[in-house]
N, C-alpha and C positions, 0 to 999 in steps of 0.2 A: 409227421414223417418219422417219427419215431416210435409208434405204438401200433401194434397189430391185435385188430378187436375181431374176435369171432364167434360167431353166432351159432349156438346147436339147439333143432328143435327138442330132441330129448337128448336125458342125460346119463341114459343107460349104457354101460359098461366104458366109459370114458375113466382114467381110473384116477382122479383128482375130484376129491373130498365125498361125500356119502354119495353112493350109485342111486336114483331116483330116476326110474324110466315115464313118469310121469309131467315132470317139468323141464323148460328148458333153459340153457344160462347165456350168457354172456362172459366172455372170459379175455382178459389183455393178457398180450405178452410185448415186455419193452423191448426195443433194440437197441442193442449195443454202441457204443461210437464205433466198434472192430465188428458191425455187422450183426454181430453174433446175438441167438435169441436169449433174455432172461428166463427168468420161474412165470410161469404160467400162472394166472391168477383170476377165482374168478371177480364180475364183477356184481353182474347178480342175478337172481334166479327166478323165474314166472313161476305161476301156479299151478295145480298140475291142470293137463288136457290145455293149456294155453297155447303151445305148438309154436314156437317165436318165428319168425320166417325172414329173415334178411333183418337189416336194419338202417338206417340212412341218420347222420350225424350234422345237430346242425352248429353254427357256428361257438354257439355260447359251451360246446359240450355234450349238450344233450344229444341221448340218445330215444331217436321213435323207431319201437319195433311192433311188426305187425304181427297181432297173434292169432294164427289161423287157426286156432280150434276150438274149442268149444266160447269161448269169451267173442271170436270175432271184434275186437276192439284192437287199439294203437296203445303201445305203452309208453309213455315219457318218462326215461330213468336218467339222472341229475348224472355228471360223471361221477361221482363216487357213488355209484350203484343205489341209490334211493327213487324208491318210483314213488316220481312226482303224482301223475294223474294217469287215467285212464279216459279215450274219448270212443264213440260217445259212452258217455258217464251211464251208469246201470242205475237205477233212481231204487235200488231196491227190493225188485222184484224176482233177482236171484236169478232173473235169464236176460238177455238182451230184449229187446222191444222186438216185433218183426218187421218194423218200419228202422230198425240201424239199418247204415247206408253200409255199412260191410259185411262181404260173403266169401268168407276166406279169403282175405287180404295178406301182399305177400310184398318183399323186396321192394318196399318205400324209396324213392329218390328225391332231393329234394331240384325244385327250378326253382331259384329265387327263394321267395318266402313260405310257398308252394310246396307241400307234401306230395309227391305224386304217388296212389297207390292201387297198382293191380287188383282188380277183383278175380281169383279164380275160380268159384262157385264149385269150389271140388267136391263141397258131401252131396248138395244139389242136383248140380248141372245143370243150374237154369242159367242160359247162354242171353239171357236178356240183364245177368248178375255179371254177366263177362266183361266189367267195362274199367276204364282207367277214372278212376276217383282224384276229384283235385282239393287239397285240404289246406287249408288257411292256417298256417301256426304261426302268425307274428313274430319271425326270429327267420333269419339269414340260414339258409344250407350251409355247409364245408364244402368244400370242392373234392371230390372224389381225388385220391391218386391212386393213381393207376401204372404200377411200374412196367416201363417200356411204352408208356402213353403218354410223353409228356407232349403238353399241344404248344406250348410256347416252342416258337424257331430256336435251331443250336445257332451260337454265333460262332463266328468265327475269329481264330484265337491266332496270332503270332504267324501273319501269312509271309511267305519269303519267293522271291521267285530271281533265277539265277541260271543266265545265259552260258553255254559257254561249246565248245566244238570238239566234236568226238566221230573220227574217223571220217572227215571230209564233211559229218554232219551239224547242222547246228540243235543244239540240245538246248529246253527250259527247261529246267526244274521246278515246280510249283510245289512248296512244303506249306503246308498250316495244320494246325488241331484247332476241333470243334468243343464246344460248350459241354458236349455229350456225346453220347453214341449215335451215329445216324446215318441212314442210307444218302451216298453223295453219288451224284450225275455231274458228269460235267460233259460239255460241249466243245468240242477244238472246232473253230473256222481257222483257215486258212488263208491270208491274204497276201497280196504280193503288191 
């Protein structure tokens, strides 16, 4: 909740550290305790024509980004920006196999232990490559935050309520604060 990590497929005209419109980075920027954003920094950079396309983080740190372009592979980069691996693995033959199970893969999320990852088959458009890929990485997702999505209920904080008669009428005053921000309903019956 403190670091803001964003993804650019290329790193053309961005103007922090050498212009290279061929690769794309990865870059943190910390937050402040007053909010406020620090120095932008990258963390690390793909190959060129690799096209990085979302990223999904999982619990140890790591980050898997799916790179849609010419590599069609997932990249595993360590948090201090070291790429661990690449899958599936290229055994050397300088191009992907045609049997990889990726065809422009995009905006990774994880379920569980679970890589989920979009096939868009953009250079293709074989719509039989249009499918959701489910990937095994033995390590825990992060939990997305998503500000203004928090799923956990606000509670309710310091509730007060206080009778009292104003102008032949009787008046309750109901005061409390919530946990957070959030839209409140509330229902009056009337009983006698």
């Amino acid at each position: 909740r403190r670091t803001l990590v964003i993804a650019q497929g290329s790193s053309g005209g961005l103007p922090i550290g050498p212009i290279n419109p061929t690769t794309g980075k990865l870059y943190q920027v910390e937050i402040r305790p007053d909010g406020s954003p620090g120095e932008l920094r990258q963390l690390w950079e793909s190959g060129p024509a690799d096209l990085p396309d979302g990223f999904a983080i999982a619990r140890s740190g790591n980050f898997y980004v799916p790179l849609a372009g010419d590599a069609n592979q997932i990249a595993v980069v360590a948090p201090d920006g070291r790429e661990l691996e690449r899958f599936p693995r290229d055994e050397g033959s300088g191009e992907n196999s045609s049997e990889a199970p990726f065809d422009t893969p995009s905006s990774a999320r994880f379920s569980g232990t679970h890589l989920i990852v979009p096939n868009q088959s953009f250079a293709t458009g074989d719509r039989e490559h249009q499918t959701l890929l489910d990937v095994e990485t033995d390590e825990q997702g992060l939990r997305e935050l998503i500000p203004g999505l928090d799923r956990t209920r606000p509670a309710l904080r310091r509730v007060s309520v206080a009778r009292r008669r104003a102008r032949g009428h009787r008046v309750v005053r109901i005061r409390f604060r919530l946990s957070e921000a959030a839209l409140v309903t509330f229902r009056f019956d009337r009983r006698r």
